[in-house]
C-alpha positions as CSV (number, residue, x, y, z in Angstrom):
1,X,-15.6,-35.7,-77.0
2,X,-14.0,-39.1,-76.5
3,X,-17.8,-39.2,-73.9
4,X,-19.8,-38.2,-76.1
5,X,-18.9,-40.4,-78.4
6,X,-19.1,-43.5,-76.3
7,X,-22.6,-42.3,-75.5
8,X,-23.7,-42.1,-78.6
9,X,-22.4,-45.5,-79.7
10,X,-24.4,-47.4,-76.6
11,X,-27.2,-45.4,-77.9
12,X,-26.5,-47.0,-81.2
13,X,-25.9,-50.3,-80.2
14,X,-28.8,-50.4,-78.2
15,X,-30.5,-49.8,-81.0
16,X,-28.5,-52.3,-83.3
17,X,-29.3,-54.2,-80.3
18,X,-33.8,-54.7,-80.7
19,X,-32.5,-56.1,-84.4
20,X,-29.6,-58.3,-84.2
21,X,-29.0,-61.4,-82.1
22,X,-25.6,-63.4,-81.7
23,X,-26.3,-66.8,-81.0
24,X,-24.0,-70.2,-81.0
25,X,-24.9,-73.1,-83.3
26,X,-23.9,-76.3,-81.9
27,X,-23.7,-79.4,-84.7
28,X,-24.6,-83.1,-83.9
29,X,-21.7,-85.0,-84.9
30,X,-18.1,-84.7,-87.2
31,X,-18.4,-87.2,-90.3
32,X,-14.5,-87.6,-90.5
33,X,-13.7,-87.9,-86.9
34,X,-12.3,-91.3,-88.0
35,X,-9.7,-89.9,-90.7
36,X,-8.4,-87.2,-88.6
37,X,-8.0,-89.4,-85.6
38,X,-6.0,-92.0,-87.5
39,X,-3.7,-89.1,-88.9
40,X,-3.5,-87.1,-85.1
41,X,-0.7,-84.1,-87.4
42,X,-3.7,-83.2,-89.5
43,X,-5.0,-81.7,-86.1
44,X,-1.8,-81.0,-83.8
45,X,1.6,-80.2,-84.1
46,X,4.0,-83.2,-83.1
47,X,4.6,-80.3,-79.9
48,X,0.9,-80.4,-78.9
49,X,1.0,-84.6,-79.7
50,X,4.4,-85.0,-77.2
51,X,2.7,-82.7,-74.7
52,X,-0.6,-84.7,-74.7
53,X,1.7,-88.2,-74.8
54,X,3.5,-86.2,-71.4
55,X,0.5,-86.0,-69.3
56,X,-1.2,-88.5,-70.4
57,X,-4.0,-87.0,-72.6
58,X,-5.5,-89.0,-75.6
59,X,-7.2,-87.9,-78.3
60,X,-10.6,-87.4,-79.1
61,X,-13.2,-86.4,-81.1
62,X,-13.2,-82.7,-79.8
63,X,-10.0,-82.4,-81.5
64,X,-11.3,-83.0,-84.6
65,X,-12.2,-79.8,-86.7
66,X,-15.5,-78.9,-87.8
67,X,-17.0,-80.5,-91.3
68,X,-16.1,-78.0,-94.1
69,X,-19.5,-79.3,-95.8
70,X,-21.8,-78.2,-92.7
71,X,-19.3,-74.4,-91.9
72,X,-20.5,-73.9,-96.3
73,X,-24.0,-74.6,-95.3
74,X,-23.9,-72.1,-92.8
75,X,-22.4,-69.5,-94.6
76,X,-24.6,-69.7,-97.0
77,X,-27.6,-68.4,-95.4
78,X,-28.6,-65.4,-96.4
79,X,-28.4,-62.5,-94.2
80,X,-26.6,-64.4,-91.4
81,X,-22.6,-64.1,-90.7
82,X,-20.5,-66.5,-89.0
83,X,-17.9,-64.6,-86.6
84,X,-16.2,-67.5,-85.2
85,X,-16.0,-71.3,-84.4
86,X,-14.8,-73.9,-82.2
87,X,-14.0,-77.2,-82.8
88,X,-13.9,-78.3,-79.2
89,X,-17.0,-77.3,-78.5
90,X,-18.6,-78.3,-82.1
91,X,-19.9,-74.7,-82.4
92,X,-19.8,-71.9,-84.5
93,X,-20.8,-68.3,-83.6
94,X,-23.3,-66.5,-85.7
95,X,-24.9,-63.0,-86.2
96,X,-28.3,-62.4,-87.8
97,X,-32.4,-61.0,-86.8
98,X,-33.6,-63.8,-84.9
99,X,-36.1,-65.0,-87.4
100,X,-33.7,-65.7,-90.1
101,X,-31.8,-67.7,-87.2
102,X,-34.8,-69.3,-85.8
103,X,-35.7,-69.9,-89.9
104,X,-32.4,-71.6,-90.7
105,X,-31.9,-74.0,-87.4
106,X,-34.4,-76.8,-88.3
107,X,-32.9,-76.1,-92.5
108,X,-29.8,-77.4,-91.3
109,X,-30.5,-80.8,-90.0
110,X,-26.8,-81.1,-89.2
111,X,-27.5,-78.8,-86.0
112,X,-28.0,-79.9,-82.8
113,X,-29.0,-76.8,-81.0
114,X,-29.0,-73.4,-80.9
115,X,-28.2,-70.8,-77.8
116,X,-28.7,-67.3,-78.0
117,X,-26.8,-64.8,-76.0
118,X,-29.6,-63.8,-74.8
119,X,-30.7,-66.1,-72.3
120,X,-34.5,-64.9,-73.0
121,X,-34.6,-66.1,-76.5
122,X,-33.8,-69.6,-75.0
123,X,-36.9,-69.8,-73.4
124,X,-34.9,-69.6,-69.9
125,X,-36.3,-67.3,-67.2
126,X,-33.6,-65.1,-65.6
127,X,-32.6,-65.7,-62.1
128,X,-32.6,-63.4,-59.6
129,X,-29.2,-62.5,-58.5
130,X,-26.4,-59.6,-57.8
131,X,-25.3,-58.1,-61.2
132,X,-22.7,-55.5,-62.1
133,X,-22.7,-52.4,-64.1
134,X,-21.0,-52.5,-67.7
135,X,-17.2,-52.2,-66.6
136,X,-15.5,-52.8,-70.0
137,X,-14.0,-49.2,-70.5
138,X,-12.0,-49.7,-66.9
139,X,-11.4,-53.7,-67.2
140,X,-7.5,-53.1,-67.6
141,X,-7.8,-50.2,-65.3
142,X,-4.4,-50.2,-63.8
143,X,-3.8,-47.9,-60.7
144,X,-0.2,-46.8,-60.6
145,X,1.7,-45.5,-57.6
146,X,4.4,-42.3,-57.4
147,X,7.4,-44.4,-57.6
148,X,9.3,-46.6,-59.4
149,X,9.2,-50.2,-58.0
150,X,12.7,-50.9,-58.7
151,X,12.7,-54.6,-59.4
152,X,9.9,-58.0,-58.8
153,X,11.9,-59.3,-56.0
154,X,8.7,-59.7,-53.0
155,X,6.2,-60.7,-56.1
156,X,8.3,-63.6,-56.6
157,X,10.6,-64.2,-53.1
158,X,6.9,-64.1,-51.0
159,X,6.0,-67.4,-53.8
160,X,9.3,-68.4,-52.7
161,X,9.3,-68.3,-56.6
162,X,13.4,-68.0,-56.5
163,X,13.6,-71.3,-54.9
164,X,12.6,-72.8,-58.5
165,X,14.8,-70.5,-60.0
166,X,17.9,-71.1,-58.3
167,X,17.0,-75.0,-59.0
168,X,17.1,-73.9,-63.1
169,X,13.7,-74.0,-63.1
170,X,13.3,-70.8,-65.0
171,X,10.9,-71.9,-67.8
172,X,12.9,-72.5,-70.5
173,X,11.5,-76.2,-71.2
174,X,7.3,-74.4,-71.0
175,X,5.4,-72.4,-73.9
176,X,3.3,-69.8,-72.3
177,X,0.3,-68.8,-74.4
178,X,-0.7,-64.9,-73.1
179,X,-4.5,-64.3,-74.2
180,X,-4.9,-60.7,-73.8
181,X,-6.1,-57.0,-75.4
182,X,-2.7,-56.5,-77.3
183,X,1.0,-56.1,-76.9
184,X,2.3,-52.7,-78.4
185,X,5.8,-52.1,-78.3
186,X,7.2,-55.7,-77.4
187,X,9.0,-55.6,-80.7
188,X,11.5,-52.8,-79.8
189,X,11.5,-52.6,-75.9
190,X,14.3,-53.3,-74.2
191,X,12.5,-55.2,-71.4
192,X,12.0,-57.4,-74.0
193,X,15.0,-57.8,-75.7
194,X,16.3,-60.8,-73.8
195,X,12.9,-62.5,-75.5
196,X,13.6,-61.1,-78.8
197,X,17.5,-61.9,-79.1
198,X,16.8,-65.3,-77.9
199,X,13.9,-66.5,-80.1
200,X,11.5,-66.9,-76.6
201,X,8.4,-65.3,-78.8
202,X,7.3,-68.3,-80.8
203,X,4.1,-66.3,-83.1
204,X,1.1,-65.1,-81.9
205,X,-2.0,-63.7,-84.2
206,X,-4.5,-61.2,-83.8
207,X,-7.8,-62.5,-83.4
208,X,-9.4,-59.7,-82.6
209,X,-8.6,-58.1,-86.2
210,X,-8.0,-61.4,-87.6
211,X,-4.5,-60.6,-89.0
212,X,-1.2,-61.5,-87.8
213,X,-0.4,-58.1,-86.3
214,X,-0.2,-58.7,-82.7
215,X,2.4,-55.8,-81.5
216,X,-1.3,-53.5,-81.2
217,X,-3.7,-52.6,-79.7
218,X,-4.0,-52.6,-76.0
219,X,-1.1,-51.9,-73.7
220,X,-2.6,-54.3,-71.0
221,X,-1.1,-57.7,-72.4
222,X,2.4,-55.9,-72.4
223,X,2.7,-55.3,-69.0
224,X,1.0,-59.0,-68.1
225,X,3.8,-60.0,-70.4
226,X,6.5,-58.0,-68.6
227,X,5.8,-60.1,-65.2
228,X,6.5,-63.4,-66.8
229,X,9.1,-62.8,-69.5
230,X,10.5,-59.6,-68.8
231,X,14.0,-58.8,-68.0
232,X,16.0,-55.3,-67.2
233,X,19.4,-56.3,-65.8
234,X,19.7,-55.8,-61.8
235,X,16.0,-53.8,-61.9
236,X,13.8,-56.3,-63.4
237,X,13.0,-60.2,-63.7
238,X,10.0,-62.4,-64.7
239,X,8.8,-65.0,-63.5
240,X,9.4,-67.7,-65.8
241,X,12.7,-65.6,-67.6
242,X,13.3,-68.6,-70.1
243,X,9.6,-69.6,-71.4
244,X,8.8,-69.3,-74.8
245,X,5.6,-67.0,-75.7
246,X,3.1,-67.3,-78.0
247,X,1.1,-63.4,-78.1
248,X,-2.9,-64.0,-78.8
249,X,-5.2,-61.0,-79.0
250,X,-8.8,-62.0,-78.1
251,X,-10.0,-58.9,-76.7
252,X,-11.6,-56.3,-78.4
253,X,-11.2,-53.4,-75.5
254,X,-13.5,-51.1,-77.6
255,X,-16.7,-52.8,-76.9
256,X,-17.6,-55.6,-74.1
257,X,-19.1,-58.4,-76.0
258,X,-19.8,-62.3,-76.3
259,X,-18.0,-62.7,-79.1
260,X,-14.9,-62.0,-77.5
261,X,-15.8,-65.6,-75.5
262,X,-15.5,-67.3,-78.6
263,X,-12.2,-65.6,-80.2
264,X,-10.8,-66.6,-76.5
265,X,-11.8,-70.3,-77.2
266,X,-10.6,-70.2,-80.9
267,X,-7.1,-68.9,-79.5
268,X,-6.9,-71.5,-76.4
269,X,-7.7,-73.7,-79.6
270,X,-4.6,-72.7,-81.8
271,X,-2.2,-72.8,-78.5
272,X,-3.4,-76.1,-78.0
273,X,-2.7,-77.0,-81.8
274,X,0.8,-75.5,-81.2
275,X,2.0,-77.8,-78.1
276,X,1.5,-74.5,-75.5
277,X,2.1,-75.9,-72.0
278,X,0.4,-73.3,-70.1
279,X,-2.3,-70.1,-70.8
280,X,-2.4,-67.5,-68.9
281,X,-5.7,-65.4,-69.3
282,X,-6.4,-61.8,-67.4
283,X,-9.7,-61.3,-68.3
284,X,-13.2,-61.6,-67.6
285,X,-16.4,-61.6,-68.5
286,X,-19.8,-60.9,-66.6
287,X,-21.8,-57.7,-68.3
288,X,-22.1,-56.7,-71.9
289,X,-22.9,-53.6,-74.1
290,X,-26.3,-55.6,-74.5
291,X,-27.6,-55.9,-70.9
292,X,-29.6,-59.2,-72.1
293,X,-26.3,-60.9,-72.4
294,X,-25.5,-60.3,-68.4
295,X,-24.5,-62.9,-66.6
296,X,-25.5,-63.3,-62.8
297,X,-23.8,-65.3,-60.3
298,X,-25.9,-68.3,-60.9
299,X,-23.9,-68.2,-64.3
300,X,-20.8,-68.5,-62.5
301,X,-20.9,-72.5,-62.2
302,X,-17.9,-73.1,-64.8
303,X,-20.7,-74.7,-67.0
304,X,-23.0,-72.3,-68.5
305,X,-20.6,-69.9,-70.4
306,X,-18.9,-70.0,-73.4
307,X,-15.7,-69.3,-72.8
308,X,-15.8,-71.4,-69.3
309,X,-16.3,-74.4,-71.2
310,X,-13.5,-73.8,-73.5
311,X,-11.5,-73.2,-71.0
312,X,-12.2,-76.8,-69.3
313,X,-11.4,-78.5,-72.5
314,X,-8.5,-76.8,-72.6
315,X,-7.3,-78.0,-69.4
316,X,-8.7,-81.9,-70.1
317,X,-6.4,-81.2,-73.4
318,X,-3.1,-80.9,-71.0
319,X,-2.6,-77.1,-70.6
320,X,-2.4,-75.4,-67.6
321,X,-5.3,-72.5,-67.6
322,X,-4.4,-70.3,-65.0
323,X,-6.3,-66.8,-64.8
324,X,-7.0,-64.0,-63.0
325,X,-9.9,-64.0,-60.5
326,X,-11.6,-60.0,-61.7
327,X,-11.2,-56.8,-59.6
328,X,-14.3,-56.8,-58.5
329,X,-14.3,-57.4,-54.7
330,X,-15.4,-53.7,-53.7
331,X,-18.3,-53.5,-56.3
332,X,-21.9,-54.6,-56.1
333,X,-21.1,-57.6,-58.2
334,X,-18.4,-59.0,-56.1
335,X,-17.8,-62.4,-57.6
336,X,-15.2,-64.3,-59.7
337,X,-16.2,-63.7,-63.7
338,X,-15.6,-66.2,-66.4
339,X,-13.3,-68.3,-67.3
340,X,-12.2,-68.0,-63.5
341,X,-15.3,-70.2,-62.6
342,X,-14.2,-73.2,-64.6
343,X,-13.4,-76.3,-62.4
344,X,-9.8,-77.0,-64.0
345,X,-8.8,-73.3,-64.4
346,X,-6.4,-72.0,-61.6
347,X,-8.0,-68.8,-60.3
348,X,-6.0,-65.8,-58.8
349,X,-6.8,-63.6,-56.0
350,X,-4.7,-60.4,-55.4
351,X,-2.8,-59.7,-52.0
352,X,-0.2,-56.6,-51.1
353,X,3.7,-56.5,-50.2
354,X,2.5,-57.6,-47.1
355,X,0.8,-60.8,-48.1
356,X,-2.6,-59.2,-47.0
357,X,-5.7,-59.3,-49.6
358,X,-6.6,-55.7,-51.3
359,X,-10.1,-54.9,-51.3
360,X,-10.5,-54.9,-55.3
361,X,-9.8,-59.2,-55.3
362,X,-13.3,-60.9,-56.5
363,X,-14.5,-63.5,-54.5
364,X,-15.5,-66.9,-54.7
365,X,-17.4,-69.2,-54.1
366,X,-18.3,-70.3,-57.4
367,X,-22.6,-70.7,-57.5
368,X,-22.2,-74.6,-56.8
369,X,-20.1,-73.8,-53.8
370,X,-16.6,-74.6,-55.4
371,X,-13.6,-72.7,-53.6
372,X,-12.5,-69.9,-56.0
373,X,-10.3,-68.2,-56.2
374,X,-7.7,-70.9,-55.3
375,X,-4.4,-68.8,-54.9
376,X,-3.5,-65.6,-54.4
377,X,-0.5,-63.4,-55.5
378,X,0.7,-60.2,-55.7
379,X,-1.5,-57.9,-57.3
380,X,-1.4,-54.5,-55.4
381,X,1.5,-52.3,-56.2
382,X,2.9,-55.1,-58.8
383,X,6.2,-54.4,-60.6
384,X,5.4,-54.4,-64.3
385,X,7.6,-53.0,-67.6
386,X,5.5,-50.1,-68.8
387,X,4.3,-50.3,-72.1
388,X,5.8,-46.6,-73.2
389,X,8.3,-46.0,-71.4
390,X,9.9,-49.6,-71.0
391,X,10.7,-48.5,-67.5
392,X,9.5,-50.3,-64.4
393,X,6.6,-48.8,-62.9
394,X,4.0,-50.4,-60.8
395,X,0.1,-51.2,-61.0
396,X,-2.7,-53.2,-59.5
397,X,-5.0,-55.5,-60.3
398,X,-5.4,-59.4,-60.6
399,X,-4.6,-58.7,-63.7
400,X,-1.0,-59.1,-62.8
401,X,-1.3,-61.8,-59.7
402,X,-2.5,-64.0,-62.6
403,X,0.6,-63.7,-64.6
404,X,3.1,-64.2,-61.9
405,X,1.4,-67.3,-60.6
406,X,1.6,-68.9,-64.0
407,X,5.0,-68.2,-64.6
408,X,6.1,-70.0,-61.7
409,X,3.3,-72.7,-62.7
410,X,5.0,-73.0,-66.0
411,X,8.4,-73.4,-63.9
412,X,7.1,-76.2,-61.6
413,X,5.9,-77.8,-64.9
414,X,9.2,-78.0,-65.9
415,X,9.7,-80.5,-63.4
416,X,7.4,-83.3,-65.3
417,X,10.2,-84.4,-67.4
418,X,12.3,-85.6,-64.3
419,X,9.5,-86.8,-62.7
420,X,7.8,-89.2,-65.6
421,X,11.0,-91.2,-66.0
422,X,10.1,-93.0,-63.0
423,X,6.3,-93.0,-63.8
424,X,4.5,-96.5,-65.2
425,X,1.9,-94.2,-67.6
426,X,0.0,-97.3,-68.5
427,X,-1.7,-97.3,-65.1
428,X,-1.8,-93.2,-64.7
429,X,-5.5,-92.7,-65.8
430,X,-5.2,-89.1,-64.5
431,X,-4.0,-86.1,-66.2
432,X,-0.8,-85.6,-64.7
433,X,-1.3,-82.2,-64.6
434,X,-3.9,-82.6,-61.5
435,X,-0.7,-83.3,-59.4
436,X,0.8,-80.1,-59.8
437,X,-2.7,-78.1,-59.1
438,X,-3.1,-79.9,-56.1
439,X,1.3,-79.5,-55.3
440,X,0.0,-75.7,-55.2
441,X,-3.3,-75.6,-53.5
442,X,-1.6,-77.7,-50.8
443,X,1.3,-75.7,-50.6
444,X,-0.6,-72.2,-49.5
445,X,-1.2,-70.9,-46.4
446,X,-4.8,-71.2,-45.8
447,X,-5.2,-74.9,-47.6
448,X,-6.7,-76.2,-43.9
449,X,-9.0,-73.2,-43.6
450,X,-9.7,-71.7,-46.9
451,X,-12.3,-68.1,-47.2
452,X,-14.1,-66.9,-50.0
453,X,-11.4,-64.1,-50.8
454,X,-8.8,-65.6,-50.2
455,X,-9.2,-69.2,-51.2
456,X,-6.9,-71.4,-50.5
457,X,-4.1,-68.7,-50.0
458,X,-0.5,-67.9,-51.2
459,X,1.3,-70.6,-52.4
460,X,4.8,-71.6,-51.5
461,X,6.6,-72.9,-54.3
462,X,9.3,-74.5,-52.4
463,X,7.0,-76.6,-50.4
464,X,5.0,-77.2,-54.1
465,X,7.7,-78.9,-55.5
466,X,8.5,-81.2,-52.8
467,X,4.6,-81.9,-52.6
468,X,4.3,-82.6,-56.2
469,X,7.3,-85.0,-56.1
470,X,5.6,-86.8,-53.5
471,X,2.2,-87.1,-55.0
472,X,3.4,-88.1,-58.2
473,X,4.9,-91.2,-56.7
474,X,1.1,-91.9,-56.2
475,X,1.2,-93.3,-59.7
476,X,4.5,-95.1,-59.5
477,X,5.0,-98.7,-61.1
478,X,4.7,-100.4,-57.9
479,X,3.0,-103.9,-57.5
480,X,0.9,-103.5,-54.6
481,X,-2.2,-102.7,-57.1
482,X,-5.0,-102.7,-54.5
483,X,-2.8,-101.0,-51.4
484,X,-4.8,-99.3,-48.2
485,X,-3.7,-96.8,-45.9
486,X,-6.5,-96.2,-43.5
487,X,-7.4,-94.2,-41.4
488,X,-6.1,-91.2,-43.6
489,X,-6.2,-88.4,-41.8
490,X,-5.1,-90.3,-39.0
491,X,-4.9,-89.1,-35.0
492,X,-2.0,-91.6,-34.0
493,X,-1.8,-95.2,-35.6
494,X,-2.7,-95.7,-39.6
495,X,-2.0,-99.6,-41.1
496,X,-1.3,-100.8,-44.6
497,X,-2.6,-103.1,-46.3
498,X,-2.2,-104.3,-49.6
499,X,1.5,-105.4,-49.3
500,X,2.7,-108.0,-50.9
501,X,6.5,-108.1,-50.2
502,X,8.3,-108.4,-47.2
503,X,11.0,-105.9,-45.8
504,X,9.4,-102.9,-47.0
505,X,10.7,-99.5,-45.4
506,X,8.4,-96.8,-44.5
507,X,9.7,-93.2,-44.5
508,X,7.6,-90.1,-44.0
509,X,9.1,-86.9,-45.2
510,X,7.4,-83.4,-44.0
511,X,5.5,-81.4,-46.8
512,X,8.8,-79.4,-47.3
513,X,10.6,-83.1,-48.1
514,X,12.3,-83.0,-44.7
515,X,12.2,-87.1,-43.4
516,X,10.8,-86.9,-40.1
517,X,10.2,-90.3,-39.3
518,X,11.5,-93.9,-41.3
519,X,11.0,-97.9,-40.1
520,X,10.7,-100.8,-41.7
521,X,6.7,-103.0,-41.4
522,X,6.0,-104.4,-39.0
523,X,4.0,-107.5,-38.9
524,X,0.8,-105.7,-37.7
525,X,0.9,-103.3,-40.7
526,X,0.6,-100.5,-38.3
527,X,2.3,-97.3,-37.9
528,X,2.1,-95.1,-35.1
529,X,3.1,-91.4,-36.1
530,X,1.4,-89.8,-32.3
531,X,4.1,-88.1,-32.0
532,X,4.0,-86.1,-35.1
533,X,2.6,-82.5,-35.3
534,X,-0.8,-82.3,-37.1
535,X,-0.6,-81.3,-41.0
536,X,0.3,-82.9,-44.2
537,X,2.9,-85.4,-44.6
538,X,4.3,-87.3,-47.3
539,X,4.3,-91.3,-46.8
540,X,7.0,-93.3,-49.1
541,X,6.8,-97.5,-49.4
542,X,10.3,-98.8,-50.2
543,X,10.9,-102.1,-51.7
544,X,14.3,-102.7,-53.6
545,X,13.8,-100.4,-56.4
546,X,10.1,-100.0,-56.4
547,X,8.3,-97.3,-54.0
548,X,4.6,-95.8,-53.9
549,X,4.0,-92.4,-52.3
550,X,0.9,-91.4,-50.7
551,X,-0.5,-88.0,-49.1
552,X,-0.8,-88.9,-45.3
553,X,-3.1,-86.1,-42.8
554,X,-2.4,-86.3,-39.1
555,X,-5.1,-84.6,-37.4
């Protein structure tokens, strides 16, 4: 029955389909962007303001929400309806025939442009690429083994995950924003209770049914919750056991449609808004109910979509976007989806027990030739809280890799605080948040050699730490403004230049932090590390109190 009826609803739709478009209307320009920058709390929390002020993100003009006067204006057209809006990307989704949206663009002289789902409509010829069928009925598809999987001690030892933990890195300084198909039964499991009886779930909201009810629908954002935040005593542990959690529903898992893009962007919006330190997203998007809203692989640039350019503002705003990479590595379409093709978003892969990839992990590259996924975690046979049950199962998918890499993420972004005491932010132009991605990427296994499935490998989060301490010093307050180490990578001898002092002591530390070599300079400026193994080191200049750390290669 359950068939038939699905059938007959495609039939529908299909139907629905020859007479409807959705389409995005993007304005030209926000007539109070001056107000609401001059009053930054009439945007963002003071959270989201401290969090921006942390890694060094100003505001702008995408912050700014969009003109009440022009959101009217569109409402008021007659037989069209507005689903949904974003203020980052000065947009707001809309329904209607196409002739009473092709009618009402030039009416409303406040638009910019407009860009139907339907790629045809734009006037854009369709390239010629791989595509996928219509997966949306199995996208949370989780394939369960016979036997209990007794606790998550590989998914997070083979991170070396409990080397943050035993540190009191746990989380408990990060907000984790979980954008997902719903989260039934978090209210009264006792996996969860730990979250509950410690006030660790902040809000969330319903954005699929627009209502605060986020303890439905799907069971899938559950069990990505349990891998982060859940806790059974001596059985069970997240990875990030202290975070606080704010619960979005964006996915309507009844239908497979763009729309579902822009609730995602509306929801990174409102944890952005709320000060949320890192998102973690296991979904993705490549075919619709309406085959002319596909995407190919040419889509996958991290530029076209919707939801992959809401997902790079949100990272440019100072949020961590980490998400899964898609399950579909043994399928005709074998390619990342979107967001996971975004340029800032941290993509994940999916390996075993064993640290070997499974066959289901999408690959990369992106369509510009951009390494994705970039790390991989555990993802087949996963330890996860079941939804029912509340008793640890296991499933499969990168739908859980994702999770338990941005738990640890959020762990290792506890470490900020420590680190920006020492950090002159006047002269950091970057978002400091670049650090950390890069402490990762460098951290993994395959970082010298990476593939399309597997990236750049598993991370170790013991060597992470130590990296992103090092590279952090990069952006010390050090006066040595126009400094030179060249050649970097190096083969034997590398010389500084730059130096201004005298007496300044040179230490080299290996990527795990261990000092392998230290001197003081020399009058030549050279420094002759031959006798070092090839890989990644960390150079420190020393100087009294002041000190500048650089990433040195030896080839």
């Amino acid at each position: 029955m359950k068939r038939i009826f699905f059938l007959f609803a495609f039939v529908f739709s299909l139907n629905a389909f020859s007479q409807v478009e959705d389409a995005w209307f993007f304005i030209k320009d926000k007539p109070n962007s001056a107000t609401f920058l001059a009053n930054p709390l009439t945007m963002l929390s003071q959270q989201a303001l401290d969090r921006r002020n942390k890694v060094g993100v100003s505001l702008d003009e995408k912050d700014v929400p969009i003109d009440k006067s022009y959101l009217a204006d569109i409402k008021a057209v007659p037989n069209l309806i507005l689903l949904g809006k974003s203020k980052w990307l000065n947009a707001v989704h809309v329904q209607a025939e196409k002739n009473v949206i092709e009618t009402a663009f030039p009416k409303l002289q406040f638009l910019e442009r407009v860009e139907f789902a339907n790629k045809n409509r734009n006037g854009l010829s369709q390239k010629s690429t791989k595509k996928g069928k219509a997966n949306h009925y199995n996208k949370f598809t989780e394939i369960k083994a016979d036997f209990n999987y007794g606790n998550a001690h590989n998914q997070i030892k083979m991170l070396k995950g409990e080397i943050l933990h035993k540190q009191g890195l746990t989380g408990k300084n990060a907000i984790i924003a979980i954008l997902d198909g719903g989260f039934p039964n978090v209210d009264t499991l006792a996996g969860f209770k730990r979250l509950r009886d410690n006030n660790q779930i902040l809000g969330g909201y319903n954005f699929a049914d627009r209502n605060t009810n986020f303890y439905t629908r799907d069971r899938h954002g559950t069990h990505v919750l349990s891998t982060i935040g859940g806790y059974i005593e001596n059985q069970f542990v997240g990875t990030a056991p202290d975070a606080k959690f704010y619960l979005f529903i964006t996915e309507i898992t009844e239908t497979e449609t763009v729309l579902e893009e822009t609730l995602w962007v509306e929801a990174a919006e409102r944890a952005d808004s709320l000060g949320v330190d890192v998102i973690n997203s296991s979904l993705g998007y490549t075919t619709f109910d309406n085959p002319n809203h596909d995407y190919t692989y040419a889509d996958m640039d991290g530029k076209t979509t919707f939801i992959s350019r809401g997902a790079e503002i949100a990272a440019s705003r100072g949020i961590l976007v980490v998400t899964s990479a898609g399950n579909s590595g043994n399928d005709s379409w074998k390619y990342i989806s979107a967001p996971a093709d975004a340029v800032s978003v941290i993509s994940v892969g999916a390996v075993d027990s064993n640290g070997q990839i499974v066959g289901f992990s999408s690959y990369g590259p992106t369509s510009d030739n951009r390494i994705k996924p970039e790390v991989l975690a555990k993802g087949g046979v996963t330890s996860i809280i079941n939804y029912l049950s509340g008793n640890v199962v296991t499933a499969s998918g990168t739908s859980f890799s994702s999770p338990i890499m941005a738990g640890l993420i959020a762990c290792l972004n506890e470490n900020q605080s420590f680190l920006l005491k020492s950090i002159n932010k006047s002269k950091n132009t970057n978002n400091f948040n670049d650090y950390l991605k890069m402490a990762v990427y460098e951290s993994a296994d395959r970082f010298a050699n990476p593939t399309p499935q597997h990236g750049f490998g598993i991370p170790n989060f013991e060597d992470a730490l130590n990296l992103y301490i090092g590279s952090t010093g990069a952006v010390a307050n050090y006066n040595a403004e126009n400094l030179m180490v060249y050649p970097n990578p190096t083969q034997d001898v590398f010389k500084i230049e730059g130096l201004l002092l005298e007496n300044n002591n040179i230490i080299i530390y290996s990527s795990i932090g261990k000092e392998v070599y230290k001197t003081v300079l020399n009058s030549s400026n050279e420094i002759n590390i031959s006798f070092l193994k090839s890989g990644i080191y960390i150079l420190k200049i020393q100087n009294q109190n002041q000190q500048k750390t650089i990433k040195l290669i030896k080839n």
